[in-house]
N, CA, C and O atoms as CSV, one atom per row, in Angstrom:
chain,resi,resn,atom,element,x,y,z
A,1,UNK,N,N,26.257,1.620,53.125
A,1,UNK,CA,C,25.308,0.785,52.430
A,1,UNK,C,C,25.351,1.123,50.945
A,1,UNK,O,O,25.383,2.273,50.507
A,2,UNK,N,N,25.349,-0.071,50.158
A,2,UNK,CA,C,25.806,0.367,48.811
A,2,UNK,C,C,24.094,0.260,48.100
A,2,UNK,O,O,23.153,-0.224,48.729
A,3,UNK,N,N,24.000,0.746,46.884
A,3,UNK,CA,C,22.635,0.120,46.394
A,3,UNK,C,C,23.278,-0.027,44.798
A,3,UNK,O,O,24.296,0.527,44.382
A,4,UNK,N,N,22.595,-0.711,44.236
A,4,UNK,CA,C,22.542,-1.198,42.654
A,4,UNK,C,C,21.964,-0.282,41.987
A,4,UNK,O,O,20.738,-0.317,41.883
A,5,UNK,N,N,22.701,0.729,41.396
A,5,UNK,CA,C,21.846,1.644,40.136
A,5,UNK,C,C,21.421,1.383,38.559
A,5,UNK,O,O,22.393,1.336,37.805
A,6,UNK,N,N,20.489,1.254,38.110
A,6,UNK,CA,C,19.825,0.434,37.016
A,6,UNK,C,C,20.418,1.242,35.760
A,6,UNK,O,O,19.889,2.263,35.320
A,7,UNK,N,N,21.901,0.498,35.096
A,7,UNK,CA,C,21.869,1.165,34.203
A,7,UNK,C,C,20.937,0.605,32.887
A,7,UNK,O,O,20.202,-0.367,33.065
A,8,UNK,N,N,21.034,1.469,31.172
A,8,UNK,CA,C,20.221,1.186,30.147
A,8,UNK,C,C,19.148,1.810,30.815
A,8,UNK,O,O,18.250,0.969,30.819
A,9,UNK,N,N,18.875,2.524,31.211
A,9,UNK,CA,C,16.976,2.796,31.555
A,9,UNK,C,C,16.179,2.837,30.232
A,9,UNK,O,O,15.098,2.276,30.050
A,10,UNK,N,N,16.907,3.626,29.277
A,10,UNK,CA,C,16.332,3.689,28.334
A,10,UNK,C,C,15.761,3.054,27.232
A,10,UNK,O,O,15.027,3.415,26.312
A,11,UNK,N,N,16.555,1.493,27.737
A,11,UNK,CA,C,16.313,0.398,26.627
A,11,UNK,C,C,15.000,0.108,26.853
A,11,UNK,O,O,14.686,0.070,28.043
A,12,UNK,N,N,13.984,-0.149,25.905
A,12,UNK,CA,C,13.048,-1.295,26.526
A,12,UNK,C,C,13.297,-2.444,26.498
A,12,UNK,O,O,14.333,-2.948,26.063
A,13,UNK,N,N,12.383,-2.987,26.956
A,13,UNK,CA,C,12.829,-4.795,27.412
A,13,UNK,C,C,11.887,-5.494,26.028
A,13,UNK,O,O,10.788,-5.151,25.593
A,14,UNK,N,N,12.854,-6.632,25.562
A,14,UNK,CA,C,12.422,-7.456,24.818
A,14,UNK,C,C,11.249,-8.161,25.647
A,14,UNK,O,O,11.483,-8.484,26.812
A,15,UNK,N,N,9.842,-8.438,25.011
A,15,UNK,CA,C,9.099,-8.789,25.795
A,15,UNK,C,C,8.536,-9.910,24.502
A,15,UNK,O,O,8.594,-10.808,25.341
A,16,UNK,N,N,8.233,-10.372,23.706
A,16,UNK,CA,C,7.226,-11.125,22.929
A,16,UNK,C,C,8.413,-11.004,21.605
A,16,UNK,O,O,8.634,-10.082,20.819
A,17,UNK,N,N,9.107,-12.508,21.776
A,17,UNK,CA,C,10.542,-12.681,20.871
A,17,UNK,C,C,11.477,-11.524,20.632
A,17,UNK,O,O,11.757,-11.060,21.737
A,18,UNK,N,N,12.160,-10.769,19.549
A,18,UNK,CA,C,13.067,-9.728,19.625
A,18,UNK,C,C,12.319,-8.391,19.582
A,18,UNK,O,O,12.852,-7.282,19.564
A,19,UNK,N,N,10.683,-8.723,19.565
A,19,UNK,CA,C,10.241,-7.382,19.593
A,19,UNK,C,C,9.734,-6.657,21.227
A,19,UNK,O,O,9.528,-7.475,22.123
A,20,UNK,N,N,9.592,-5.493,21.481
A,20,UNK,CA,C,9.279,-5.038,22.503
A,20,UNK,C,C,7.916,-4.695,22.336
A,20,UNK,O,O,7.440,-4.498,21.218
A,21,UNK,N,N,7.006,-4.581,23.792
A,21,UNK,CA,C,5.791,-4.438,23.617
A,21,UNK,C,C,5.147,-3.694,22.507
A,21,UNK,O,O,4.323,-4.206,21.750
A,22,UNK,N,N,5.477,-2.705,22.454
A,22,UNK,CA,C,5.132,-1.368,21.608
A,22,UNK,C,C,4.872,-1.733,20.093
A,22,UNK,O,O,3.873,-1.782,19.375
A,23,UNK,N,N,6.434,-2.002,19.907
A,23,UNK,CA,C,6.649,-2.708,18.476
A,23,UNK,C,C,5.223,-4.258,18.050
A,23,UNK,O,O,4.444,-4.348,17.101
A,24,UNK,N,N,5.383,-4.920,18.890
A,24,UNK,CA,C,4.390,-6.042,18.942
A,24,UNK,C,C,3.208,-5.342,18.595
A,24,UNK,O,O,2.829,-5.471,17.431
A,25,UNK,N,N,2.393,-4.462,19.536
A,25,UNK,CA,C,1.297,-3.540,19.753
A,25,UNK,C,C,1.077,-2.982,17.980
A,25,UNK,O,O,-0.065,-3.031,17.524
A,26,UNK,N,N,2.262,-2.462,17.059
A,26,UNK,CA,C,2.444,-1.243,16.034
A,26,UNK,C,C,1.942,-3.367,15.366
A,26,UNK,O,O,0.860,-3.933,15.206
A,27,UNK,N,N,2.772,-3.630,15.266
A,27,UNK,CA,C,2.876,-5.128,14.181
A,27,UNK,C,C,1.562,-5.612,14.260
A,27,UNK,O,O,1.027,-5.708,13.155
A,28,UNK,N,N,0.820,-5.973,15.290
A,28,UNK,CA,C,-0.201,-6.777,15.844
A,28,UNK,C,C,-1.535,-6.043,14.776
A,28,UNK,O,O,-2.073,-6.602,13.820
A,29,UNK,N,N,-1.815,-4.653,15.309
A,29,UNK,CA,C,-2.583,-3.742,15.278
A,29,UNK,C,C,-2.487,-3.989,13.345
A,29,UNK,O,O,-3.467,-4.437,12.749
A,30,UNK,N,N,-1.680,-3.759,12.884
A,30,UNK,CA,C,-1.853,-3.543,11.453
A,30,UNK,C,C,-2.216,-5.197,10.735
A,30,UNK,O,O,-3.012,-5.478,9.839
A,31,UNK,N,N,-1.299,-6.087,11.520
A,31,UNK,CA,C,-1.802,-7.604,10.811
A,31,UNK,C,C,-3.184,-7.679,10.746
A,31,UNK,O,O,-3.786,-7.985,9.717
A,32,UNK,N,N,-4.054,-7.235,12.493
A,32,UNK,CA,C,-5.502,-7.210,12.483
A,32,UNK,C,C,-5.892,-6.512,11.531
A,32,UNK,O,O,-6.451,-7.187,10.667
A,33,UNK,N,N,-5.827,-5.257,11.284
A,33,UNK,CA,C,-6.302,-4.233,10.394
A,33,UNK,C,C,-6.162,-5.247,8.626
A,33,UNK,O,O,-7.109,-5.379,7.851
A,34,UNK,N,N,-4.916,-5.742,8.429
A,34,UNK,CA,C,-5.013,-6.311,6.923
A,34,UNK,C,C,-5.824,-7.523,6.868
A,34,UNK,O,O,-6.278,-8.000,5.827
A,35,UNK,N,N,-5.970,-7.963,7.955
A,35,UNK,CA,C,-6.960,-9.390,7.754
A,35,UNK,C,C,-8.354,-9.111,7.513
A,35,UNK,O,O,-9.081,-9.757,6.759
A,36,UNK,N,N,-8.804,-7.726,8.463
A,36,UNK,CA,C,-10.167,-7.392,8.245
A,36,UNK,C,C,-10.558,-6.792,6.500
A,36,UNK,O,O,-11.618,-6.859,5.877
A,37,UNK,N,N,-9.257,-6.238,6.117
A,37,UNK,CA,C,-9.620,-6.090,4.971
A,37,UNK,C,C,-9.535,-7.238,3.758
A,37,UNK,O,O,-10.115,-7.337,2.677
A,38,UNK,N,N,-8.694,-7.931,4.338
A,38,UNK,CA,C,-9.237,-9.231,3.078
A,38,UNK,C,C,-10.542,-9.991,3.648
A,38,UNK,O,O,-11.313,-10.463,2.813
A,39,UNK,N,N,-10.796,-10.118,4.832
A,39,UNK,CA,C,-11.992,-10.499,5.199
A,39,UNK,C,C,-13.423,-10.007,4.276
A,39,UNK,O,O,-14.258,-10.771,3.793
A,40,UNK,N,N,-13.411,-8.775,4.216
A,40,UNK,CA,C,-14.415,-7.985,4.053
A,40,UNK,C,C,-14.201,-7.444,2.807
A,40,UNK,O,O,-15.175,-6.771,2.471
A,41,UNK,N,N,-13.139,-7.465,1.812
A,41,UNK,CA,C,-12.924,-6.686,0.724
A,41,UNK,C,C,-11.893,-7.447,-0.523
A,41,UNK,O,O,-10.776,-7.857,-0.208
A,42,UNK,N,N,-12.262,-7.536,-1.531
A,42,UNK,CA,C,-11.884,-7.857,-2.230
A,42,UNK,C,C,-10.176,-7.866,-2.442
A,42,UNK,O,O,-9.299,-7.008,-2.339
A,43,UNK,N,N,-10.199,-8.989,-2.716
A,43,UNK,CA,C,-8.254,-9.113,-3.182
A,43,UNK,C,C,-7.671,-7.980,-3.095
A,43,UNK,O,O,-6.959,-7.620,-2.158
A,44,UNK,N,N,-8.104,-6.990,-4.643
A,44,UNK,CA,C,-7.460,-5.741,-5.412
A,44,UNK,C,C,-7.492,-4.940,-3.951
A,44,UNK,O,O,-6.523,-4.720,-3.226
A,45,UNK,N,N,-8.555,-4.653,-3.779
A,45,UNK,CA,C,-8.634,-3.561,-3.053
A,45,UNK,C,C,-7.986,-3.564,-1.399
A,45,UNK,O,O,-7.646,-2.551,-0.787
A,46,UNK,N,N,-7.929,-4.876,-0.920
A,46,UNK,CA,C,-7.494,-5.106,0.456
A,46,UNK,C,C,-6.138,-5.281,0.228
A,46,UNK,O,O,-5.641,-5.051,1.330
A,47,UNK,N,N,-5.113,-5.589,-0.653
A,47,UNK,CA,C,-3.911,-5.346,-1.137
A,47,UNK,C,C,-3.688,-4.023,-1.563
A,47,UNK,O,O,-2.566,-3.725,-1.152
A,48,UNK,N,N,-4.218,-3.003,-2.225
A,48,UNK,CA,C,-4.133,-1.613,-2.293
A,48,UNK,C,C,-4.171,-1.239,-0.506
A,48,UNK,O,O,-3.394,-0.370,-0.112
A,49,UNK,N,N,-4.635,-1.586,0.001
A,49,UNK,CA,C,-5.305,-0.941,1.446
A,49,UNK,C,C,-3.889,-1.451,2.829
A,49,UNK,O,O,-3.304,-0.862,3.738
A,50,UNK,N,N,-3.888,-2.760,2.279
A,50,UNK,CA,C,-2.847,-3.252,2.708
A,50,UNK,C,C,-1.297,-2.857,2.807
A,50,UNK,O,O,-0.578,-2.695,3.793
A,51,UNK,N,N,-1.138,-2.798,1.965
A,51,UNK,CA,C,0.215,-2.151,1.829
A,51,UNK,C,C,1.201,-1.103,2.166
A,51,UNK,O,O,2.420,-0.961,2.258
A,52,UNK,N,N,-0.116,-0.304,2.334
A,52,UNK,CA,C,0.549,1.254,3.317
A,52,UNK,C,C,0.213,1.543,4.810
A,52,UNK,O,O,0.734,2.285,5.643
A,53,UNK,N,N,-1.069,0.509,4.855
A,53,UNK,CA,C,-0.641,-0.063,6.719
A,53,UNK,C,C,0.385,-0.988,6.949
A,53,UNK,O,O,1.154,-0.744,7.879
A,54,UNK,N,N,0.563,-2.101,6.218
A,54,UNK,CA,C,2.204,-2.361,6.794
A,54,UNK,C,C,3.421,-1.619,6.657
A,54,UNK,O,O,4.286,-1.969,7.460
A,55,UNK,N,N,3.688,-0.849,6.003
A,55,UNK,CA,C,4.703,0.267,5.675
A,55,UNK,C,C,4.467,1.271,6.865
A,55,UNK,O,O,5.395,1.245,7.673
A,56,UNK,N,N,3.623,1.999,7.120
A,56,UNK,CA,C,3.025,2.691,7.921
A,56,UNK,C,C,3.564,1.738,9.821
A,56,UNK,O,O,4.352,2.179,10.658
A,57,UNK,N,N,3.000,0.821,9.858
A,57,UNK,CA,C,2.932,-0.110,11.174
A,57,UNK,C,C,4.551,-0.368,10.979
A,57,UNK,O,O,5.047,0.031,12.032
A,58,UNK,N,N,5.533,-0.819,10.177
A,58,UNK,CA,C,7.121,-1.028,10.589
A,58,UNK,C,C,7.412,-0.085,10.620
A,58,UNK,O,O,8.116,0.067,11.619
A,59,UNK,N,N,7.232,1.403,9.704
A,59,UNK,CA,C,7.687,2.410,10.360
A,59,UNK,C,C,8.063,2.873,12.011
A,59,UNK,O,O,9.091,3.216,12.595
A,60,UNK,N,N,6.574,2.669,12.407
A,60,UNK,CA,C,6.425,2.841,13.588
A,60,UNK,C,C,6.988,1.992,14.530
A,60,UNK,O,O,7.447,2.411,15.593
A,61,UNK,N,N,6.982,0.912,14.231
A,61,UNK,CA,C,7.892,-0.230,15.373
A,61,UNK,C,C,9.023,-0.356,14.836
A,61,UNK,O,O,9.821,-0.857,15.628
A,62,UNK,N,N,9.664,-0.019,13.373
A,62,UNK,CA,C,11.151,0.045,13.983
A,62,UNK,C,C,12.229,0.898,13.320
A,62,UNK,O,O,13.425,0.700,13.105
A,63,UNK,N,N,11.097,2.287,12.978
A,63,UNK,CA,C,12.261,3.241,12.299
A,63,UNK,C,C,12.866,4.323,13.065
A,63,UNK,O,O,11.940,5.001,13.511
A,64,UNK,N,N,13.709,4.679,13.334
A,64,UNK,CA,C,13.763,5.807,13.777
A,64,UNK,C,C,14.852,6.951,13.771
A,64,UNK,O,O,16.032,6.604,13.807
A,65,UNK,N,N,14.541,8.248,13.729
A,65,UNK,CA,C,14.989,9.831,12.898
A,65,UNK,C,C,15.841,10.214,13.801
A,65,UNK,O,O,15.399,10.876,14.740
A,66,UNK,N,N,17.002,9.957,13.756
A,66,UNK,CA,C,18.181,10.693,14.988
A,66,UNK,C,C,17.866,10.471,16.302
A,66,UNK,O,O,17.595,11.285,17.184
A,67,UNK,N,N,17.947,9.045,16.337
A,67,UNK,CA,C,17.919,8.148,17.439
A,67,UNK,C,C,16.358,8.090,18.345
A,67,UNK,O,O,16.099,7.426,19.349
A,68,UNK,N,N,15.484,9.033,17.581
A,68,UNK,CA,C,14.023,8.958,18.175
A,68,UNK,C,C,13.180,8.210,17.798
A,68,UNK,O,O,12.905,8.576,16.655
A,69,UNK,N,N,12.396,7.093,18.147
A,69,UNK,CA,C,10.900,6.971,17.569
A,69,UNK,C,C,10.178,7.516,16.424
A,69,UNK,O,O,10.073,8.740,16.347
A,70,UNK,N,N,9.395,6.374,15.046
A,70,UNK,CA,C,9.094,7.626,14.246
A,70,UNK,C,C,7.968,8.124,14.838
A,70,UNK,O,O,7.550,9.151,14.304
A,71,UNK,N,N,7.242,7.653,15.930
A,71,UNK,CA,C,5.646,8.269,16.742
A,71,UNK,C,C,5.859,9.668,17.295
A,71,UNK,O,O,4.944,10.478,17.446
A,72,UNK,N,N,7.500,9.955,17.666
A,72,UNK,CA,C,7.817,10.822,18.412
A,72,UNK,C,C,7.888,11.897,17.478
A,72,UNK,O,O,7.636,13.077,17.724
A,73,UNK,N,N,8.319,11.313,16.177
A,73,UNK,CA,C,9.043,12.324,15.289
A,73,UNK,C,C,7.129,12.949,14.639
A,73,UNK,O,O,6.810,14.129,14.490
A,74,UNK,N,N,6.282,11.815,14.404
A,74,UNK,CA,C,5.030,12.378,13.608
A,74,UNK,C,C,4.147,13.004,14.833
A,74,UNK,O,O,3.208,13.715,14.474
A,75,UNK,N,N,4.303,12.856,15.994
A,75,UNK,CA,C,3.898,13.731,17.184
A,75,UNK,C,C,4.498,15.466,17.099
A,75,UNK,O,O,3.893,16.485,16.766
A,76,UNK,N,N,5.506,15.322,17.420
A,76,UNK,CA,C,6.237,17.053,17.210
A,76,UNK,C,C,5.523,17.215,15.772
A,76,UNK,O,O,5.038,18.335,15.610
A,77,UNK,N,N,5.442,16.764,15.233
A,77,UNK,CA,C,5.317,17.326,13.602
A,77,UNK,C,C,3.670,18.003,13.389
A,77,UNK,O,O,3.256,19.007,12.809
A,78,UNK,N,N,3.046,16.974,14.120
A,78,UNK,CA,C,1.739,17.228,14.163
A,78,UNK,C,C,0.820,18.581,15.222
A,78,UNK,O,O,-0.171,19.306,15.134
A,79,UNK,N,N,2.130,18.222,16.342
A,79,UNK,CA,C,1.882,19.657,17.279
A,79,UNK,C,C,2.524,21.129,16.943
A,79,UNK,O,O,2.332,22.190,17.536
A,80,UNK,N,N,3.227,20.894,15.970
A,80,UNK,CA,C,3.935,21.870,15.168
A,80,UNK,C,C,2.747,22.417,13.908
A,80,UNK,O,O,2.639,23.613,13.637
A,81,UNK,N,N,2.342,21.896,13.575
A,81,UNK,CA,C,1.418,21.853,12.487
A,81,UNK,C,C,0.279,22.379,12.926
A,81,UNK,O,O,-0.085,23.400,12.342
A,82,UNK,N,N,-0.359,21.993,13.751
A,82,UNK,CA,C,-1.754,22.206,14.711
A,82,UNK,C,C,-1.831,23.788,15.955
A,82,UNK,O,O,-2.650,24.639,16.301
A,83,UNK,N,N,-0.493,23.423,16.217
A,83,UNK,CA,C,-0.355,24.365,17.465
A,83,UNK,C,C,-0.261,25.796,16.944
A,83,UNK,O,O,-0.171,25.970,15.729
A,84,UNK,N,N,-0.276,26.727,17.699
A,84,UNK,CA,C,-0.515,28.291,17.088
A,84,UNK,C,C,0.929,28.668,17.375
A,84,UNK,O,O,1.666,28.259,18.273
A,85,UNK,N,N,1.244,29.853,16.057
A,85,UNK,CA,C,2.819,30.104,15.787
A,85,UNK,C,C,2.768,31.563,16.352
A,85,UNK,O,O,1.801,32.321,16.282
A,86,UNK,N,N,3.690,31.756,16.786
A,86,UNK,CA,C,4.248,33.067,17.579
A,86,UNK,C,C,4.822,33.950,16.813
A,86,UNK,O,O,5.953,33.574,16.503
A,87,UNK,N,N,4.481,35.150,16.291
A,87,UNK,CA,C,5.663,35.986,15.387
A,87,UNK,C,C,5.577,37.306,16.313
A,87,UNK,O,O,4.543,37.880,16.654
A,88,UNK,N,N,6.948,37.663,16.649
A,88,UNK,CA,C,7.010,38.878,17.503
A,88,UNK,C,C,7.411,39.779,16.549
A,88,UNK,O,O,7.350,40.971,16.848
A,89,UNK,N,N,7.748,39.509,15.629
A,89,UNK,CA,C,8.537,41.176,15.064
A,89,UNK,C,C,7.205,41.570,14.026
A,89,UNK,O,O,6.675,40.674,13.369
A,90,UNK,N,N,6.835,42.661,13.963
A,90,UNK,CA,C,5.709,43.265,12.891
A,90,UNK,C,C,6.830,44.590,12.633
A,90,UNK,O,O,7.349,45.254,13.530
A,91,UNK,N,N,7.073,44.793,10.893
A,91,UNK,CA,C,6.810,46.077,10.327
A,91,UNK,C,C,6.600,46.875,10.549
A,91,UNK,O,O,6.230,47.161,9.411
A,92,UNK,N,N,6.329,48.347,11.436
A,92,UNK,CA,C,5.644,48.994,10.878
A,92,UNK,C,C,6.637,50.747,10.324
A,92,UNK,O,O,7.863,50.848,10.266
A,93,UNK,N,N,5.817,51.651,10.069
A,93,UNK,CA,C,6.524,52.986,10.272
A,93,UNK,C,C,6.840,53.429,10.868
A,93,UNK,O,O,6.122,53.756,11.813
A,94,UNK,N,N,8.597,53.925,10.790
A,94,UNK,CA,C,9.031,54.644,12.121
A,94,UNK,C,C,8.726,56.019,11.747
A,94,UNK,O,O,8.641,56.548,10.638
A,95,UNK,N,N,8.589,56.454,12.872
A,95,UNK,CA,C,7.844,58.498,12.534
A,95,UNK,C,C,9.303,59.074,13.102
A,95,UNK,O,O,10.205,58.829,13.902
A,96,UNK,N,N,8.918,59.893,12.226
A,96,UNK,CA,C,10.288,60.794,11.706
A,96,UNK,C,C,10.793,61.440,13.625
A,96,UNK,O,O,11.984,61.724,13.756
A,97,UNK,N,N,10.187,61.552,14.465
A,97,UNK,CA,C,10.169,61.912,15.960
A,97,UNK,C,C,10.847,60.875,16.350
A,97,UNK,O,O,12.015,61.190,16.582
A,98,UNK,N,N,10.520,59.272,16.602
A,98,UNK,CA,C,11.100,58.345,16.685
A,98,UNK,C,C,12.592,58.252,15.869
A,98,UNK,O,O,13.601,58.229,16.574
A,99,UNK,N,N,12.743,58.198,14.352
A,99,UNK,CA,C,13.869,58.176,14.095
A,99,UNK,C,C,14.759,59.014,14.883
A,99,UNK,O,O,15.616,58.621,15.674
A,100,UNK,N,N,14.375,60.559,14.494
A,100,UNK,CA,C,15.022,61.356,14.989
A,100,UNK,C,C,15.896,61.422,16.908
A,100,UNK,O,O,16.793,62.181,17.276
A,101,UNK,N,N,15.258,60.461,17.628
A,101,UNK,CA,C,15.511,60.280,18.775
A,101,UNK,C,C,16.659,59.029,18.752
A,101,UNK,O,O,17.670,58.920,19.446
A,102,UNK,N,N,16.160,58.175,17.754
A,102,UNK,CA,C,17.385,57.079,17.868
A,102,UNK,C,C,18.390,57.698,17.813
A,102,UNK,O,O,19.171,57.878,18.747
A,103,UNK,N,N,18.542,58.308,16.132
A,103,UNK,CA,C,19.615,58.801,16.021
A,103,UNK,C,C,20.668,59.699,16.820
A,103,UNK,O,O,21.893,59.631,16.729
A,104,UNK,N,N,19.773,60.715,17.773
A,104,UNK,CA,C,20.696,60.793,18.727
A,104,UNK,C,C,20.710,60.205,19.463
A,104,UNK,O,O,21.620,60.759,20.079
A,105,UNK,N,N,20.324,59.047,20.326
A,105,UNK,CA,C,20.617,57.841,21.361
A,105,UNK,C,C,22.042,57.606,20.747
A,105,UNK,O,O,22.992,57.865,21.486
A,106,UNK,N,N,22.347,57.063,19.258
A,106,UNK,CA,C,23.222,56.209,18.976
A,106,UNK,C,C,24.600,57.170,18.915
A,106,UNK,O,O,25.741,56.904,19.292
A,107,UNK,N,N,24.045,58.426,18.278
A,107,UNK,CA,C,25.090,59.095,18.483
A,107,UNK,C,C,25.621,59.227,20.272
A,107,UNK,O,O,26.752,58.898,20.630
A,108,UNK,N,N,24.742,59.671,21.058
A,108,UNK,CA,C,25.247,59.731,22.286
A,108,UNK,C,C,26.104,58.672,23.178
A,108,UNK,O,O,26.838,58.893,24.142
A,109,UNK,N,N,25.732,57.320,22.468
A,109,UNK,CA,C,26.259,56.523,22.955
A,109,UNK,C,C,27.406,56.129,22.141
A,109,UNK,O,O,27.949,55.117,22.586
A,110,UNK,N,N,27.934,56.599,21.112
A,110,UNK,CA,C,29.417,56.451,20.364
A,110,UNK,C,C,30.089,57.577,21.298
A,110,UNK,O,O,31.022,57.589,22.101
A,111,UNK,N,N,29.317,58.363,20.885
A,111,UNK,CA,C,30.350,59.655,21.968
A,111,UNK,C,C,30.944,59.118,23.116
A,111,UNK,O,O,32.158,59.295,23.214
A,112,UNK,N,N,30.193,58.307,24.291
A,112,UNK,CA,C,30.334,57.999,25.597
A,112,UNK,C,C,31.250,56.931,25.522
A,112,UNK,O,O,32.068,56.689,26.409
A,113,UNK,N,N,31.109,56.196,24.331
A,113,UNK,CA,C,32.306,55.000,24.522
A,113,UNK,C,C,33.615,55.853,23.856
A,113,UNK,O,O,34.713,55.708,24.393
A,114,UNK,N,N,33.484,56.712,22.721
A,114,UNK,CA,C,34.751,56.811,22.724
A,114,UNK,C,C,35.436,57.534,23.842
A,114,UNK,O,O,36.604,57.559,24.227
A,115,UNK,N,N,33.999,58.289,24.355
A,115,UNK,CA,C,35.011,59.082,25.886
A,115,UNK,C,C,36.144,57.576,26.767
A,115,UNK,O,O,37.356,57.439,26.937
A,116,UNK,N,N,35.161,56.892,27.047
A,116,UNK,CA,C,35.055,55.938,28.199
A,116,UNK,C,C,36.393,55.052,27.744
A,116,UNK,O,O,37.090,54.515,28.604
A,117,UNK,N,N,36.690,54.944,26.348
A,117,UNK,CA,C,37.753,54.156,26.096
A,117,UNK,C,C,39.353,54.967,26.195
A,117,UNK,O,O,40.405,54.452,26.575
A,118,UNK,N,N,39.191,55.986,25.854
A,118,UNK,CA,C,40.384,56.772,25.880
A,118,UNK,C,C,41.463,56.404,25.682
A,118,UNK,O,O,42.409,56.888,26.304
A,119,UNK,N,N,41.639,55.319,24.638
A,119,UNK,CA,C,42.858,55.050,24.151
A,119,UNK,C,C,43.331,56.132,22.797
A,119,UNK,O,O,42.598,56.809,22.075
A,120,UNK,N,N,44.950,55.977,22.785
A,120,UNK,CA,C,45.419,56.555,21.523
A,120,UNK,C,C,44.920,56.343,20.346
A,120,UNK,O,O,44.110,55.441,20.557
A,121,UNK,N,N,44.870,56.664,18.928
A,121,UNK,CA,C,44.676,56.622,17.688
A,121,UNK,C,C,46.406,55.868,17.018
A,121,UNK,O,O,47.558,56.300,17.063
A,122,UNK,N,N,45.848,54.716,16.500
A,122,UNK,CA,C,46.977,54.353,15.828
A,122,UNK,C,C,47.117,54.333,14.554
A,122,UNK,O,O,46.712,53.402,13.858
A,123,UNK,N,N,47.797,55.516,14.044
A,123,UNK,CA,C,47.835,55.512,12.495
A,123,UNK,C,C,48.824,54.624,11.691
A,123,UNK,O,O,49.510,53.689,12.104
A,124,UNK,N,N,48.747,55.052,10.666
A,124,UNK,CA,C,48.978,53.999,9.384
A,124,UNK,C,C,50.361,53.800,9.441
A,124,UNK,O,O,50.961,52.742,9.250
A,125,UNK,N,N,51.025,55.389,9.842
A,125,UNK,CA,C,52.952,55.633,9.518
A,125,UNK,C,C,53.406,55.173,11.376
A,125,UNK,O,O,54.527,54.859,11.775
A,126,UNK,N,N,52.279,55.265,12.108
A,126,UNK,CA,C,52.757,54.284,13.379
A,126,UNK,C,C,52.568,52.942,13.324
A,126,UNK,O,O,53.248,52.305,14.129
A,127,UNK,N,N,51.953,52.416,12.721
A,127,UNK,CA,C,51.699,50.862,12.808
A,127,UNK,C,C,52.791,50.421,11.451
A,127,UNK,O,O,52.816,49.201,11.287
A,128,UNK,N,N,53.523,51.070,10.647
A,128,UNK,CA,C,54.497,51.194,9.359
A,128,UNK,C,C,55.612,50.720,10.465
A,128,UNK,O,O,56.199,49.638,10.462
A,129,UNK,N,N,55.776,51.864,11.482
A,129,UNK,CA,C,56.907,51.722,12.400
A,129,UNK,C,C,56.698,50.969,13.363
A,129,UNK,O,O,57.814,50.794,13.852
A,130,UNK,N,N,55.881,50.345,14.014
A,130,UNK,CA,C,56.031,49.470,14.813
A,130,UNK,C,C,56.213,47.991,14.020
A,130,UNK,O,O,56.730,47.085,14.673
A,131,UNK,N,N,55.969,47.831,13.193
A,131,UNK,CA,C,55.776,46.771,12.414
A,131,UNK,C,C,57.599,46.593,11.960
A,131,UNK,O,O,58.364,45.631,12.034
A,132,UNK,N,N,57.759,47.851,11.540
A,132,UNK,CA,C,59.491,47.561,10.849
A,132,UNK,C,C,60.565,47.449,12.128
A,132,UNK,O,O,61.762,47.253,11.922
A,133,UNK,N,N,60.073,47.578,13.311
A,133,UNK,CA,C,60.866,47.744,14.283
A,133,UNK,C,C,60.522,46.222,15.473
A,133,UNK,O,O,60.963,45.803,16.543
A,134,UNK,N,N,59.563,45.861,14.536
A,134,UNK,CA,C,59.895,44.327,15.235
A,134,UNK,C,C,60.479,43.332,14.597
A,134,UNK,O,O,61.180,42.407,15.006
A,135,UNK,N,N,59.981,43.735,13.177
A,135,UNK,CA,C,60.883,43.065,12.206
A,135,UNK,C,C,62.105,42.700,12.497
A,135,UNK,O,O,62.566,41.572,12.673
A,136,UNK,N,N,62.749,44.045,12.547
A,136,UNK,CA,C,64.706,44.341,12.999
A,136,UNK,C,C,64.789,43.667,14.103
A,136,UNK,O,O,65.720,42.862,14.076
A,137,UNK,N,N,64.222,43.672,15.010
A,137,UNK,CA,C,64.172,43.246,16.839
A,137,UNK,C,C,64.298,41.719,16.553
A,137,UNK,O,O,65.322,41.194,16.990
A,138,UNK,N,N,63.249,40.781,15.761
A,138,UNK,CA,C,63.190,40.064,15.714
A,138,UNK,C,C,63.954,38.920,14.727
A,138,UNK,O,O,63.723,37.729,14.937
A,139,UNK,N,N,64.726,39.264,13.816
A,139,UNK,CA,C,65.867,39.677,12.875
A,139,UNK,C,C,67.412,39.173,13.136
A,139,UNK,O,O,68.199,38.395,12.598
A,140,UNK,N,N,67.396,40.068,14.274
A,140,UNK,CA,C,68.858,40.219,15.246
A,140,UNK,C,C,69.356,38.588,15.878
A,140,UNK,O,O,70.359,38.480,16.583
């Protein structure tokens, strides 16, 4: 039995001409908002008032910041802003007991790797000669 899997999920659906509900909802909401202010308020001032709710309202229905919504983008921003910040690392004085213990931790643990690795030391007049002897090898 086969079934039909719905691709695009993510699109919304054109619902009210090329705009989608939302967008309609952001457009609608601010036309009401500028009418009440020329209704109720003078030219100057309902054109001052005006202007950054429609800027504000297309933002919202049809801009958007690395493929997101700008509601999505002034949401994080706002819970970022509001929400309480986490700092784990604090400053303080290390006491000379404490230092003194790192320092041998770190030493103990160079010691143990160089045990644990036990490879040769390759000096300067061996790596001179391995170097001139691939040269020639490679040469030939």
């Amino acid at each position: 039995m086969e079934y039909h899997v719905p691709q695009f999920i993510e699109v919304e659906d054109k619902i009210i001409g090329p705009l989608t509900l939302r967008q309609f909802i952001y457009i609608a909401g601010a036309g009401g908002l500028c009418i009440v202010f020329f209704a109720y308020l003078p030219i100057v001032f309902a054109l001052l008032l005006s202007v950054p709710v429609i800027a504000f309202a297309a933002a919202l229905a049809f801009y958007k910041v690395n493929g997101k919504a700008f509601i999505d983008i002034l949401e994080a921003g706002f819970n970022y802003y509001t929400g309480a910040k986490l700092f784990l690392w604090k400053q303080r004085e290390i006491k000379a007991e404490e230092q003194h213990a790192a320092a041998t931790a770190a030493a103990a643990a160079a010691t143990a790797l160089r045990e644990v690795r036990n490879t040769p030391k390759l000096t300067r007049g061996k790596l001179s000669e391995l170097a001139w002897s691939l040269d020639v090898r490679s040469s030939k």
